[in-house]
N, C-alpha and C positions, 0 to 999 in steps of 0.2 A: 445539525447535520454532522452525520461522521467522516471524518476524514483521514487518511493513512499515507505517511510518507512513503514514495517508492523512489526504484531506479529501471532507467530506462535502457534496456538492454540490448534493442535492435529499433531501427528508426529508418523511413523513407518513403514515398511515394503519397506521402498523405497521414501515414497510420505509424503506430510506434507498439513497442509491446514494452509493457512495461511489469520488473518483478516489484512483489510485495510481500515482506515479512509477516508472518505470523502471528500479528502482535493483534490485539482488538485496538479498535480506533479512535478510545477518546483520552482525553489529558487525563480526566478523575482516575482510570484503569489503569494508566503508568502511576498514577502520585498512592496506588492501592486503596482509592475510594470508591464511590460510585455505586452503580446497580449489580455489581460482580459478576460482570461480563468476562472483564479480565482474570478473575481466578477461572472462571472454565472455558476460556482459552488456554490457559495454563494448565489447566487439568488433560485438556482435551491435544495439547499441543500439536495446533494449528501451523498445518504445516506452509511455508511461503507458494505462490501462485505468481503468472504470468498471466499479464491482461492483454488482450489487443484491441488497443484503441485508437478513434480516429485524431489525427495529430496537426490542428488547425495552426498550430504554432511554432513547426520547426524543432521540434527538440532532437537533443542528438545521444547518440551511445553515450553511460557514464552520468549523465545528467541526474539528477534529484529532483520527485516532483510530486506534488499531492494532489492525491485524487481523490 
């Protein structure tokens, strides 16, 4: 499963939006191994995005969180 660190930018009533860097989403892609995903993302420079999602847990503005 892939996963990507973000932060949570706005937060309340249930649901959170959360931004996410650009980066592709597995360890091998940072350490420059893998399937070379990561070089075209890099090629391709994917630019960061905002999710909205529902927020069963509280989180708040500022927070750090993987999704």
């Amino acid at each position: 499963m892939l996963e990507q660190q973000g932060r949570v930018v706005a937060a309340g009533n249930g649901e959170a939006q959360v931004r996410l860097g650009g980066r592709s989403g597995c360890s091998a892609c940072d350490a420059g191994k893998g399937c070379g995903a990561g070089l075209f993302g890099r090629l391709l420079r994917r630019k960061p995005m905002t999710l909205h999602l529902e927020d069963p847990i509280g989180v708040e503005p500022g927070q750090a969180v993987i999704v």
